[in-house]
Structure formats: C-alpha cells, structure tokens
N, C-alpha and C positions, 0 to 999 in steps of 0.2 A: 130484228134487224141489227147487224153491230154498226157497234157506235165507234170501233177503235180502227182508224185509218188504214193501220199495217195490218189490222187483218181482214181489209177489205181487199188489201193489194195484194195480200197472201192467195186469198182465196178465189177470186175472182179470175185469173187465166184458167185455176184449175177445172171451176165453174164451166166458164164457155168451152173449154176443152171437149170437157164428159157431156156437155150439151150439144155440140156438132157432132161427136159420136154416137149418143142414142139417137140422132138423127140421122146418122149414116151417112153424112156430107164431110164431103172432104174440102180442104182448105180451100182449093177453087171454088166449090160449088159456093162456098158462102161468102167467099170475094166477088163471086157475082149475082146474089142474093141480094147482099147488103149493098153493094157498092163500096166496099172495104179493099184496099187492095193485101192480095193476097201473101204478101209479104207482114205486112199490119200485122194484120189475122194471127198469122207465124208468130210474129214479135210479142203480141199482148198473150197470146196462150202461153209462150213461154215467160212471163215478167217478164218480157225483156222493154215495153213500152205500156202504157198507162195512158187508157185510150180516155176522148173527150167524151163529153158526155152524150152527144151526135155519135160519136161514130158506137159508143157503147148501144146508144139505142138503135141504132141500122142493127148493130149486129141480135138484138137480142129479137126486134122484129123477123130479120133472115132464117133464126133457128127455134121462131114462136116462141119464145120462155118470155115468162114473167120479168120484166126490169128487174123489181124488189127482191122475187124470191132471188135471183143470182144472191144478193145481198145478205138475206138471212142465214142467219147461224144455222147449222147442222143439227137436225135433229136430234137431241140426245138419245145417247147408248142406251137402250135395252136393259137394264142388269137389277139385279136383288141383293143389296147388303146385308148376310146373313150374320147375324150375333148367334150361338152357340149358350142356350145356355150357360154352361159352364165359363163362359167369358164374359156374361153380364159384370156388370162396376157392382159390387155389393157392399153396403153401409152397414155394421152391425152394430156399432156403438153409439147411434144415434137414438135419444128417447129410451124407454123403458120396455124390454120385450119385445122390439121392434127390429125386422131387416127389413131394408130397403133394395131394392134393385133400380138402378137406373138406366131408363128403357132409351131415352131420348142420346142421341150423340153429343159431344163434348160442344161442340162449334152452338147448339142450341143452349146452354146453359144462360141463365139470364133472360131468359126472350120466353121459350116455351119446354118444361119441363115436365116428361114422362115417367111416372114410376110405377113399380108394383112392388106393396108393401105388403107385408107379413107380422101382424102382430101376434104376440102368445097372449093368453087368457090373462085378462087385467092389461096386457102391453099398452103402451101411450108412443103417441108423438107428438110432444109439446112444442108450439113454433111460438118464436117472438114477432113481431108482425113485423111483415116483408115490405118492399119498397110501397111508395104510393102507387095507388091503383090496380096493384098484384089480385088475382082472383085465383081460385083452387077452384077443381071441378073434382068430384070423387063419388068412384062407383064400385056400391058393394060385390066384391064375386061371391066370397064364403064368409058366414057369420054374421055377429051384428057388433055395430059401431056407433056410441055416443061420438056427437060435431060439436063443439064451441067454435061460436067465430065470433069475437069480443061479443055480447051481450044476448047474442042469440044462440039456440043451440037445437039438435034434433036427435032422435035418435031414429037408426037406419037397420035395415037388415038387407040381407042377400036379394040384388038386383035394383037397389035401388041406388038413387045419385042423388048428390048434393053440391050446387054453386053457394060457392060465399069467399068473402071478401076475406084477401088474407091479408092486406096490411095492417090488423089487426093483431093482437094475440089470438091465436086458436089452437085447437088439440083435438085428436085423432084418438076417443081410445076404443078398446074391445070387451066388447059386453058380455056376459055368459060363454065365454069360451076365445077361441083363439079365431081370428077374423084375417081375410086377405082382402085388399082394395086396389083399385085402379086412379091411380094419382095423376092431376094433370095441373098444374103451377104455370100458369101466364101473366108475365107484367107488364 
C-alpha cells in the first residue's frame, strides 16, 4: 500500500482510468453504475478532482476492483542486475595471499556483506573483531581452511561451512594449498 499522499493522487485517476477500460465501459456506463456523475468520473480520471471516499467506493464497486489494490504500489519491474565478472570491486591488498571479490552491492555494506575470497597456499585474512553482534557465515568451494573466531577454531575443507561470531578477532587462513570460500558478514 503507499503511504505517501502524492502518490496516491498520482496514481489513483490513472488507476480507475485503465480500470473502466479493461472493463470496457465508458464514462457513462459507470456514471450510471455508480451513481457518479459523469462529469466527476471525467474530472477525477483526469486529477483534475480528488474524489471522497463514497463516491471513491461507488466507483470501485461500479468497475468490481479491489478498494486497496487501486491503492497499492505497482508491482515491481522484472529485471536481472548483471555484474560482469570482470567489473566485480576486487581487494588485493587486504591479509596475506588473499583476493577478495565483493559480491554484495555498495547500499548493503554495513548490514549484510557477500564475498568470494581467494586465498594462495598459506594466504590469511586476519579480521579485528567487527561491531557487536556481527556473525560470518563461510563456505568452503575449493580447498581447505583453518577458522579462528576468538578462542575457538575448526578446520574445514571443500563443501563445508562455518557460523561464528566475528566481533571477535578471527582469521581465515588456507591449509595445504590455495583455497576459495564463500563469505557472508552480517551485523
């Protein structure tokens, strides 16, 4: 439902417009459906009048719709935001032996954070502990991976995952060879 007045009065002529149309009545037919005179009818499809909330409901009874839905926002566009490899954000001087790709969009930074990390054989990524309550999730793709998360720690190999608490000190590093993981940082 929106909540912001102008664009209820935005929307709303256009609304009942495209709603007497897929019903294939014409301005008469639903001035005497409703009991709306057909002048009204005219006035409020165009903005030009800002009907009460009677004569709103005659009208949406005349052309069957839903009250509300007139009211709800448009269902969002259809579409895929495609990143390009090649245009991933890449960190390389962070930790030891370590790239970072970051997966997640800019506007997420702080809230919930996507990565795919690439460590070389022995690579680390040493963290200072993040805000309170911050947690890491991470899942092995390729390789294996010793976890420290302050005083606990695991070691992992290909396909497997780890939750732990990263307002801690913790560190990422790569065991017997060079390792790839799926990084997720929420606080």
């Amino acid at each position: 439902m929106l909540e912001d007045d102008d664009d209820i009065l935005t929307l709303l002529p256009a609304r009942l417009k495209e709603a007497r149309r897929d019903k294939g009545l014409s301005l008469e037919a639903v001035a005497n459906l409703s009991g709306v005179s057909r002048s009204m009818v005219s006035q409020i499809e165009r903005g030009e009048s800002s009907p009460t909330i009677s004569t709103l409901w005659n009208l949406t009874r005349a052309l069957q719709v839903d009250f509300a839905g007139l009211l709800d926002a448009p269902a969002a566009e259809d579409r895929i935001d495609t990143l390009r490899a090649a245009d991933v954000p890449t960190i390389e001087n962070m930790g030891q032996g370590c790239r970072i790709r970051i997966l997640s969009p800019p506007k997420d930074a702080g809230g919930h954070e996507v990565y795919d990390i690439h460590l070389a054989a022995g690579g680390a990524l040493v963290s200072k502990a993040h805000g309170p309550g911050t947690h890491e999730q991470l899942t092995v793709l390729d390789g294996a991976v010793h976890v420290v998360s302050g005083a606990a720690e695991s070691r992992m190999g290909a396909g497997d995952t780890a939750r732990y608490r990263a307002d801690v000190d913790h560190a990422i590093t790569a065991q017997d060879g060079a390792a790839r993981i799926f990084l997720i940082v929420k606080t």
